[in-house]
mmCIF file of the N, C-alpha and C atoms, coordinates in Angstrom:
data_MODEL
# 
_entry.id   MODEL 
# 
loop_
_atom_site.group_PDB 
_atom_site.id 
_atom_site.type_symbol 
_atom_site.label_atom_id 
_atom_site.label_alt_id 
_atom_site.label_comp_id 
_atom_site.label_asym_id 
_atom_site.label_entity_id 
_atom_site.label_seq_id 
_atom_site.pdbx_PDB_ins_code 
_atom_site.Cartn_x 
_atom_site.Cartn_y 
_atom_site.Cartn_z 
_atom_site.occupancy 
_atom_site.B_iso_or_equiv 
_atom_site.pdbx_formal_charge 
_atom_site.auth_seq_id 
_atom_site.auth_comp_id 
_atom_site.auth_asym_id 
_atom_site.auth_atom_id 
_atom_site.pdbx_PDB_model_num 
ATOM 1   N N  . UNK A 1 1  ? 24.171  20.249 29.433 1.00 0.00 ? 1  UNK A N  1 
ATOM 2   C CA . UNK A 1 1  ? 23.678  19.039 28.791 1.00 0.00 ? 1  UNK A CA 1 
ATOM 3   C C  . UNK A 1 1  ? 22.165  18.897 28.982 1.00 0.00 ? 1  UNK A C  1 
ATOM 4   N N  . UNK A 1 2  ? 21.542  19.539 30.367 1.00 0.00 ? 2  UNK A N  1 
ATOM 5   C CA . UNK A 1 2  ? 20.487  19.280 30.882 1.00 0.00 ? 2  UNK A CA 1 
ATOM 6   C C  . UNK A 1 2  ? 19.507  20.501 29.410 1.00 0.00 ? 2  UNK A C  1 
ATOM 7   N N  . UNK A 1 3  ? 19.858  21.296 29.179 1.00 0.00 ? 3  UNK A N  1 
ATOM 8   C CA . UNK A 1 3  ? 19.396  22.519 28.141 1.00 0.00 ? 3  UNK A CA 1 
ATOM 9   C C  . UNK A 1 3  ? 19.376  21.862 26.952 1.00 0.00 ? 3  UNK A C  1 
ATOM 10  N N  . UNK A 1 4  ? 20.621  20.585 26.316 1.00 0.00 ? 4  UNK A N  1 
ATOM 11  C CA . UNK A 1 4  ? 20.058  20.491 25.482 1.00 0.00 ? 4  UNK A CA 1 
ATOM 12  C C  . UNK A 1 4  ? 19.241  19.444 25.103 1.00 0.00 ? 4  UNK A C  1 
ATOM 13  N N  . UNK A 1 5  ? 19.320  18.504 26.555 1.00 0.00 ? 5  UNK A N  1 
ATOM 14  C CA . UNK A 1 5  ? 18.355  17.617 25.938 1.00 0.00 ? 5  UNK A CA 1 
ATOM 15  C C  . UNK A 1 5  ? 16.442  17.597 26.487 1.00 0.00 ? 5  UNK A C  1 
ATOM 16  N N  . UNK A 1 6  ? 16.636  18.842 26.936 1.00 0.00 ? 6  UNK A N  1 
ATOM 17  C CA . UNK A 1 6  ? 15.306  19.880 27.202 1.00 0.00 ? 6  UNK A CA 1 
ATOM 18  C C  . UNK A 1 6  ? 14.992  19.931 26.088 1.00 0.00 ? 6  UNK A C  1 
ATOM 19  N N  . UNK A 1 7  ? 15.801  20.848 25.252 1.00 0.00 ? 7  UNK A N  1 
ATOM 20  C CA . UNK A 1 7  ? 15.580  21.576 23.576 1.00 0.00 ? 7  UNK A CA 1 
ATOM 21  C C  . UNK A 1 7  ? 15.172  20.321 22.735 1.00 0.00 ? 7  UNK A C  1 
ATOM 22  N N  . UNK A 1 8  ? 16.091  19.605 22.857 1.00 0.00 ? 8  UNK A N  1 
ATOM 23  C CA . UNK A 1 8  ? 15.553  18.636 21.607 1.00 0.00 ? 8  UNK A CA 1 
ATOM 24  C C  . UNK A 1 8  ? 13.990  18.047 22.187 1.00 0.00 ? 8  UNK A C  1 
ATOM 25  N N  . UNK A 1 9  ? 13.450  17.204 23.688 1.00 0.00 ? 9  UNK A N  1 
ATOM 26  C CA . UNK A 1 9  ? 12.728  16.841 24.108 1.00 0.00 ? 9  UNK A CA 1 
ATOM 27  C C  . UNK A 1 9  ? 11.730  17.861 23.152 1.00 0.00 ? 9  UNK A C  1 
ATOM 28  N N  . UNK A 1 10 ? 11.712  19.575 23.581 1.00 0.00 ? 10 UNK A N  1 
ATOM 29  C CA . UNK A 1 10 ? 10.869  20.168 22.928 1.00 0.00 ? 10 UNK A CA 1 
ATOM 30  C C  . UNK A 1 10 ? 10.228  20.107 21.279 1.00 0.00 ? 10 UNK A C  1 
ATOM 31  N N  . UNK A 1 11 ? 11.736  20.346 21.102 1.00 0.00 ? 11 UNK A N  1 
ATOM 32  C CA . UNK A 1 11 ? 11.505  19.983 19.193 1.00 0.00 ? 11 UNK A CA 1 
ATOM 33  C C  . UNK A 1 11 ? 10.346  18.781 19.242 1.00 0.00 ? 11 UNK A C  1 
ATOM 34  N N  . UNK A 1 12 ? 10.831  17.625 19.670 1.00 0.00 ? 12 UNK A N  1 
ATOM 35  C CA . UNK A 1 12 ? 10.477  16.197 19.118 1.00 0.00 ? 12 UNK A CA 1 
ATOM 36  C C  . UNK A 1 12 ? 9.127   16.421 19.603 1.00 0.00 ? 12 UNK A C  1 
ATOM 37  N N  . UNK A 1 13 ? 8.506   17.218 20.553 1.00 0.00 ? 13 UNK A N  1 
ATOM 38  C CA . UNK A 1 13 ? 7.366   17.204 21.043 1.00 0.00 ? 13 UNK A CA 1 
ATOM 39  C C  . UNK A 1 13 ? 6.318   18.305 19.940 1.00 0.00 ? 13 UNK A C  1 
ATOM 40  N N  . UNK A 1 14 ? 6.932   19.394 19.780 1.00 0.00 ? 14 UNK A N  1 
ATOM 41  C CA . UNK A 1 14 ? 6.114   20.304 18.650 1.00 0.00 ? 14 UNK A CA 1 
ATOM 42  C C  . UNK A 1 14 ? 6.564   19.476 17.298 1.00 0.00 ? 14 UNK A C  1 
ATOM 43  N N  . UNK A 1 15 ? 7.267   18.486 17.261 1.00 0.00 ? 15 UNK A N  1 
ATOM 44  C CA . UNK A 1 15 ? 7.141   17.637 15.538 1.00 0.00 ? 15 UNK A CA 1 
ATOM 45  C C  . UNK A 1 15 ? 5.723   16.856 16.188 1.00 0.00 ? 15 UNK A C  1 
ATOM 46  N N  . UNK A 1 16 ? 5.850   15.823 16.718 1.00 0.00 ? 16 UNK A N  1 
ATOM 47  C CA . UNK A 1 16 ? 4.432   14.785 17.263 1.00 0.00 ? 16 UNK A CA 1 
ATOM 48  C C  . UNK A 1 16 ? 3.296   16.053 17.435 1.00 0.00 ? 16 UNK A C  1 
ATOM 49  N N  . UNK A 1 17 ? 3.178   17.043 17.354 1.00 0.00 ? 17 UNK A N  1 
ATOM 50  C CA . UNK A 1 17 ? 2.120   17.949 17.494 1.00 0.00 ? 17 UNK A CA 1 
ATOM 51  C C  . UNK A 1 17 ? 1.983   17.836 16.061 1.00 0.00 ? 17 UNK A C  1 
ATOM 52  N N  . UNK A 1 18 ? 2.469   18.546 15.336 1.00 0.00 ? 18 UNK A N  1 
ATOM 53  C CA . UNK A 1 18 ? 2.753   18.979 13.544 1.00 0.00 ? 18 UNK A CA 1 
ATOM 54  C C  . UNK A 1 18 ? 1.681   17.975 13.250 1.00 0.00 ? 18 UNK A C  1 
ATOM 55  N N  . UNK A 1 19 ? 2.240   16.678 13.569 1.00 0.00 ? 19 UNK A N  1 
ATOM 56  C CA . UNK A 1 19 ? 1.871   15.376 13.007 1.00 0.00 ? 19 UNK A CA 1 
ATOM 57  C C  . UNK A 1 19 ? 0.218   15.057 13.251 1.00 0.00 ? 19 UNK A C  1 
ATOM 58  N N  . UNK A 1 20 ? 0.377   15.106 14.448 1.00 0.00 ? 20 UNK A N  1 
ATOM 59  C CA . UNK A 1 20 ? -1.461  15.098 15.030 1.00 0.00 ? 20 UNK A CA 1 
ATOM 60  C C  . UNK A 1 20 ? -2.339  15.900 14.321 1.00 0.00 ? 20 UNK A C  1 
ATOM 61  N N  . UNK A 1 21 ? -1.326  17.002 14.222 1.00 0.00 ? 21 UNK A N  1 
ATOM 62  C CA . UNK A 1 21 ? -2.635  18.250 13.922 1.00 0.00 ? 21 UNK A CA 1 
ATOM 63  C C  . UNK A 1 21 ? -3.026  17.644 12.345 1.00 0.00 ? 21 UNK A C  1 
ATOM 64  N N  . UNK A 1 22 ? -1.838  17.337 11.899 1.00 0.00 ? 22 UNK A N  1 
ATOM 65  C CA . UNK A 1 22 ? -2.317  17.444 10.055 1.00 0.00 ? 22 UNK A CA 1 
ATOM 66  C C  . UNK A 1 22 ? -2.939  16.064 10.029 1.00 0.00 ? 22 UNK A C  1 
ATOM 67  N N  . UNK A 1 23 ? -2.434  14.642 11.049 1.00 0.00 ? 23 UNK A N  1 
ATOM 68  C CA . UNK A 1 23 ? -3.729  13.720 10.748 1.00 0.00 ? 23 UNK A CA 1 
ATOM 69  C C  . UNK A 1 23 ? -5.466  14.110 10.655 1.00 0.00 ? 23 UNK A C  1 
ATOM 70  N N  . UNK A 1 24 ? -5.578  14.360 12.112 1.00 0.00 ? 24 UNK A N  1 
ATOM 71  C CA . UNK A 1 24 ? -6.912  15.124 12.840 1.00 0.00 ? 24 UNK A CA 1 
ATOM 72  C C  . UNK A 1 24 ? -7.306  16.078 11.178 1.00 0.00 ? 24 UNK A C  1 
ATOM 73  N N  . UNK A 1 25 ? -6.530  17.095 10.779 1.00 0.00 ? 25 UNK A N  1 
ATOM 74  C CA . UNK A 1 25 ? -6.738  17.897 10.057 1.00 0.00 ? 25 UNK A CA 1 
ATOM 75  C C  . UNK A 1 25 ? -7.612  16.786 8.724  1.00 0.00 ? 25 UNK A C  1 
ATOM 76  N N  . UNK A 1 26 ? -6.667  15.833 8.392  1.00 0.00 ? 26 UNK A N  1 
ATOM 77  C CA . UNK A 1 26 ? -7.011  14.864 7.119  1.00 0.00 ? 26 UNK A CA 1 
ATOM 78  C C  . UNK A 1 26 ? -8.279  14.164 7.075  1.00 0.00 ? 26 UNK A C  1 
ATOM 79  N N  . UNK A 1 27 ? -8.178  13.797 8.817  1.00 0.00 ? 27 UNK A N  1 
ATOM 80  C CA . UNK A 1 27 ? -9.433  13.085 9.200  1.00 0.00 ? 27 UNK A CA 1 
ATOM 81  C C  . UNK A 1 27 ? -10.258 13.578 9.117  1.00 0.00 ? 27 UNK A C  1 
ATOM 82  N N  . UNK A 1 28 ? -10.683 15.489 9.494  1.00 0.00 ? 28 UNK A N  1 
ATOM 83  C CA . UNK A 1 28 ? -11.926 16.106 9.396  1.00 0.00 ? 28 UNK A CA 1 
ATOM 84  C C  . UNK A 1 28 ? -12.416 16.417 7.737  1.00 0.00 ? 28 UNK A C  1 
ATOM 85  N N  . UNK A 1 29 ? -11.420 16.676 7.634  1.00 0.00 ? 29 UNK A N  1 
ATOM 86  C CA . UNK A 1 29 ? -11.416 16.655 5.735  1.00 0.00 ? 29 UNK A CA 1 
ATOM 87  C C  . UNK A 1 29 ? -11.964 15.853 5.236  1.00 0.00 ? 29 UNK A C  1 
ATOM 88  N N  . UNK A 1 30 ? -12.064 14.493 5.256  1.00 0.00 ? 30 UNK A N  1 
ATOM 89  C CA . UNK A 1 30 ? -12.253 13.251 5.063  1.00 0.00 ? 30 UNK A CA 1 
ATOM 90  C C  . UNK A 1 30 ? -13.864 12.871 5.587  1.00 0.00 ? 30 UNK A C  1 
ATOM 91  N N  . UNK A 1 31 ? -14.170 13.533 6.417  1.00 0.00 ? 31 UNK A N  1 
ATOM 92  C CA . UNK A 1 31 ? -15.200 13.214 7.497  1.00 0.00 ? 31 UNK A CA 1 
ATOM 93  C C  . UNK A 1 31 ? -16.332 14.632 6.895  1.00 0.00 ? 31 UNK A C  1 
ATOM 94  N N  . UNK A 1 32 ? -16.026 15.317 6.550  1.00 0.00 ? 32 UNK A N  1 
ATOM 95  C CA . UNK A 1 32 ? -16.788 16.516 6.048  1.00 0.00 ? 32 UNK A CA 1 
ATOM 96  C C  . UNK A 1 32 ? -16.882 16.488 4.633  1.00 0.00 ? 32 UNK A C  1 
ATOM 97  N N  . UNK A 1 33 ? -16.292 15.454 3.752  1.00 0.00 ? 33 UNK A N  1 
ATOM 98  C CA . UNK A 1 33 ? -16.015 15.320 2.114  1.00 0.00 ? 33 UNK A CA 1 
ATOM 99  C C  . UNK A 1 33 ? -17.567 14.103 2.461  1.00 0.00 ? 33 UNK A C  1 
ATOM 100 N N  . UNK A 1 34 ? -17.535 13.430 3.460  1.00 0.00 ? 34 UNK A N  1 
ATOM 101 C CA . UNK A 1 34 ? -18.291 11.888 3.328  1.00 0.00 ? 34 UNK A CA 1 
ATOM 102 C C  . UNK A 1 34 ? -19.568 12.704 3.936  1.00 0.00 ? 34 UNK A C  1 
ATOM 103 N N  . UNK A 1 35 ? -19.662 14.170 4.662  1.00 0.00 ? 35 UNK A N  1 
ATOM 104 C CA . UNK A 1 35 ? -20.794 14.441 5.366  1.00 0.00 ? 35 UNK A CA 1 
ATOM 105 C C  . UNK A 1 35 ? -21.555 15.347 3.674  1.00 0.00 ? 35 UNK A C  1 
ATOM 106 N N  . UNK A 1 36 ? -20.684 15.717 3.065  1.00 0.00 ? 36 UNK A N  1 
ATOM 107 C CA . UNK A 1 36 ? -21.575 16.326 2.124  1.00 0.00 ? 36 UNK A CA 1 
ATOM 108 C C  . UNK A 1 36 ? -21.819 15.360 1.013  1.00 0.00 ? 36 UNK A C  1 
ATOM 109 N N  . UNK A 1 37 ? -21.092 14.254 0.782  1.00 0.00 ? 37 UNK A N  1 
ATOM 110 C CA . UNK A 1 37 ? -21.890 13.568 0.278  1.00 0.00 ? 37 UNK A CA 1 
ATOM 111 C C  . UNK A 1 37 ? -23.266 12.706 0.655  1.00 0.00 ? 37 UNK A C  1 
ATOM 112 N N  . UNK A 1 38 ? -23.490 12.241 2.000  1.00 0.00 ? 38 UNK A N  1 
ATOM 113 C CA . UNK A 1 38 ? -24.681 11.925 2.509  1.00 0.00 ? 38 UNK A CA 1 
ATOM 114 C C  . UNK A 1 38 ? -25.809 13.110 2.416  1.00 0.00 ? 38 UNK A C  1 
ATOM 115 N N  . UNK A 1 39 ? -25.125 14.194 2.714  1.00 0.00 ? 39 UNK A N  1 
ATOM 116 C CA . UNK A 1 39 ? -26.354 15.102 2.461  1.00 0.00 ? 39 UNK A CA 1 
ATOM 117 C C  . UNK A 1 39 ? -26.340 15.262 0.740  1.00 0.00 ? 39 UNK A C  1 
ATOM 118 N N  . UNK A 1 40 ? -25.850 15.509 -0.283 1.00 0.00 ? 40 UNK A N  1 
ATOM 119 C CA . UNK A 1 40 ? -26.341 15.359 -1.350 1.00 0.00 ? 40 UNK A CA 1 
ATOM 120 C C  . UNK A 1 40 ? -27.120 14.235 -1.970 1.00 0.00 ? 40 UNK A C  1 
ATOM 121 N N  . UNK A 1 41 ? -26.581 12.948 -1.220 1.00 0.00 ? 41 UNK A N  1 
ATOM 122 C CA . UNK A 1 41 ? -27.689 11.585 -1.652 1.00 0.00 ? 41 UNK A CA 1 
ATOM 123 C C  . UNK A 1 41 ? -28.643 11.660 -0.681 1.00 0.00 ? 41 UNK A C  1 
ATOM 124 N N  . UNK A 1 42 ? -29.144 12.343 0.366  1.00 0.00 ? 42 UNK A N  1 
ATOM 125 C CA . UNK A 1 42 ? -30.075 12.401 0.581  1.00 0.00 ? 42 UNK A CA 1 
ATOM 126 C C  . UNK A 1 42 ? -30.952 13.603 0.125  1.00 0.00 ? 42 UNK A C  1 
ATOM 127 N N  . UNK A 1 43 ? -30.571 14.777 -0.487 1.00 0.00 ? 43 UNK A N  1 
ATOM 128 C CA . UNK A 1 43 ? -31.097 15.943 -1.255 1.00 0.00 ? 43 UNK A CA 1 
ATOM 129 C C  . UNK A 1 43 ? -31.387 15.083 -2.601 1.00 0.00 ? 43 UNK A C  1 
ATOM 130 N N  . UNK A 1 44 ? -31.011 14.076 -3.353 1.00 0.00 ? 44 UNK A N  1 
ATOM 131 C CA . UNK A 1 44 ? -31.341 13.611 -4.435 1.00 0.00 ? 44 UNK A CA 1 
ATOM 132 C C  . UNK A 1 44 ? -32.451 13.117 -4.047 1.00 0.00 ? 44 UNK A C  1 
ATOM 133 N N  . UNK A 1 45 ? -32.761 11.942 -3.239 1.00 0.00 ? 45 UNK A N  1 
ATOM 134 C CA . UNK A 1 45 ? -33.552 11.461 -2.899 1.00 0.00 ? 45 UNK A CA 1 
ATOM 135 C C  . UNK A 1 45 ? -35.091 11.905 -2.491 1.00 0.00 ? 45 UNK A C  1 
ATOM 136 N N  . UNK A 1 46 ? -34.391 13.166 -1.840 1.00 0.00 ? 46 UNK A N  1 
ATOM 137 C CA . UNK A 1 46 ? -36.033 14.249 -1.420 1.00 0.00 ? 46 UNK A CA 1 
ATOM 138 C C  . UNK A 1 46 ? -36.288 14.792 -2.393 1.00 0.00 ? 46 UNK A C  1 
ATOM 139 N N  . UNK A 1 47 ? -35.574 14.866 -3.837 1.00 0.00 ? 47 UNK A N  1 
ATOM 140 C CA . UNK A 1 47 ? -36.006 16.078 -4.747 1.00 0.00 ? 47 UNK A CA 1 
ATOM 141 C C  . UNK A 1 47 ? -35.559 17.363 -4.274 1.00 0.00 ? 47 UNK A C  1 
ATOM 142 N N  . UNK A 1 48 ? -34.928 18.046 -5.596 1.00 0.00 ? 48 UNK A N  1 
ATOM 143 C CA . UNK A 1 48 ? -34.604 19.096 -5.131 1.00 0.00 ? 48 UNK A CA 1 
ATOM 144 C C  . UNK A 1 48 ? -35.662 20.531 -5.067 1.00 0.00 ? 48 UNK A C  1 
ATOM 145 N N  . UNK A 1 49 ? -35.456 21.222 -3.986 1.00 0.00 ? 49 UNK A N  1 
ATOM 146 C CA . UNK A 1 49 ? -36.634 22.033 -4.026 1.00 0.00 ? 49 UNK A CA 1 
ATOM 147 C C  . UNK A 1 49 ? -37.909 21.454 -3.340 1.00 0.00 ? 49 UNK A C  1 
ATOM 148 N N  . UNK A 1 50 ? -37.622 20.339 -2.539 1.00 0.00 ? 50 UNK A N  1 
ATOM 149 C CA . UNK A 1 50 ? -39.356 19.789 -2.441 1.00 0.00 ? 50 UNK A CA 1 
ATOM 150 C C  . UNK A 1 50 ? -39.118 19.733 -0.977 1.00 0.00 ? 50 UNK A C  1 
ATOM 151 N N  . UNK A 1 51 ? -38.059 20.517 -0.268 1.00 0.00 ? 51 UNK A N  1 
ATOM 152 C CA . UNK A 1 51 ? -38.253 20.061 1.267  1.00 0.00 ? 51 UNK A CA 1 
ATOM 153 C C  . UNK A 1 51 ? -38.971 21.065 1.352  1.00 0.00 ? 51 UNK A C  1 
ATOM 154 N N  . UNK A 1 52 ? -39.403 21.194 3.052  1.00 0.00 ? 52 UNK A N  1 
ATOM 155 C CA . UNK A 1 52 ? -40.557 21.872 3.458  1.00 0.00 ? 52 UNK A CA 1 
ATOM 156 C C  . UNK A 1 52 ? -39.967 23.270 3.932  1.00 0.00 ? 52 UNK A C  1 
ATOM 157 N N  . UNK A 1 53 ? -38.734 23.691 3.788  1.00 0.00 ? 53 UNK A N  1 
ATOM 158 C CA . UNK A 1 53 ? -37.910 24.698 3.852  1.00 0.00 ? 53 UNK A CA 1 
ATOM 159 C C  . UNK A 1 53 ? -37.390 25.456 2.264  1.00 0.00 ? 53 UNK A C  1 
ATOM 160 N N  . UNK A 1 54 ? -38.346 24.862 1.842  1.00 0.00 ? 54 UNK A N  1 
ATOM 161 C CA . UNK A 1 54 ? -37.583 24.731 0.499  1.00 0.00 ? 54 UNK A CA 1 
ATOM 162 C C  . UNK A 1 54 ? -37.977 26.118 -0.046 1.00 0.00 ? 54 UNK A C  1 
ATOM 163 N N  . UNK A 1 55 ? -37.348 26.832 -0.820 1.00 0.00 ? 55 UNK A N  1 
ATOM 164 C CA . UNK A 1 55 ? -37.947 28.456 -1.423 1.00 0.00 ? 55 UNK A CA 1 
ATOM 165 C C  . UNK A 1 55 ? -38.782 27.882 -2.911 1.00 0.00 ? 55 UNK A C  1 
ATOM 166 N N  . UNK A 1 56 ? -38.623 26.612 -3.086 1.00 0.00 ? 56 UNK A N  1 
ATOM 167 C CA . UNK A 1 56 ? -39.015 26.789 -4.553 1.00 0.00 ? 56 UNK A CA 1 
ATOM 168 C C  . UNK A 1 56 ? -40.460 25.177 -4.529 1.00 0.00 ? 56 UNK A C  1 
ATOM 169 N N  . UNK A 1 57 ? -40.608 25.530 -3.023 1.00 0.00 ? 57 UNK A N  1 
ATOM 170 C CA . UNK A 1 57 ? -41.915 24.819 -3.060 1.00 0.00 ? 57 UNK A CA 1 
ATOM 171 C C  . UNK A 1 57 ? -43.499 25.458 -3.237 1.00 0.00 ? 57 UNK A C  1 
ATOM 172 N N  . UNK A 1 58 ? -44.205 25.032 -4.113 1.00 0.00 ? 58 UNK A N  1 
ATOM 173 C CA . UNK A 1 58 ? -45.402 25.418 -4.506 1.00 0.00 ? 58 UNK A CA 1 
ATOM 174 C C  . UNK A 1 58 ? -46.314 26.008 -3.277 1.00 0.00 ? 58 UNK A C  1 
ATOM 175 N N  . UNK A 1 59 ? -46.636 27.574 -3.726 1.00 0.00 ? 59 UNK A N  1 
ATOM 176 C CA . UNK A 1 59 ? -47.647 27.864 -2.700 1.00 0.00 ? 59 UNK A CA 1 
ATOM 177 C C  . UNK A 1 59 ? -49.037 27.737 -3.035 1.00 0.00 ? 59 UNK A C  1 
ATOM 178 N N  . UNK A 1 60 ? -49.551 27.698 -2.049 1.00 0.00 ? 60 UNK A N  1 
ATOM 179 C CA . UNK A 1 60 ? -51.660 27.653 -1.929 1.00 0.00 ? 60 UNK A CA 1 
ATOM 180 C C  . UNK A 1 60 ? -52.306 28.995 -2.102 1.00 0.00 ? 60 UNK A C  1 
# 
């Protein structure tokens, strides 16, 4: 009895894993969808091509 309610304890513990991982997973998704949009409204804002790293800034 002690084996199987080990086994199930286990199951129920790698399901609450499953679960974490694919929130966490949604959350970084979510968190990296909102990070490239700040960096594209801030690339609008600088002009594109006009940072100081930029390959397509005017040389002297």
């Amino acid at each position: 009895m002690e084996e199987l309610d080990a086994e199930l304890a286990a199951e129920e513990r790698e399901e609450v894993l499953e679960e974490e991982i694919a929130y966490h997973t949604a959350k970084l998704e979510n968190l990296q969808a909102v990070l490239a949009e700040v960096k594209r409204t801030k690339g609008d804002e600088m002009g594109v091509g006009s940072g100081p790293h930029s390959n397509k800034r005017r040389r002297n």
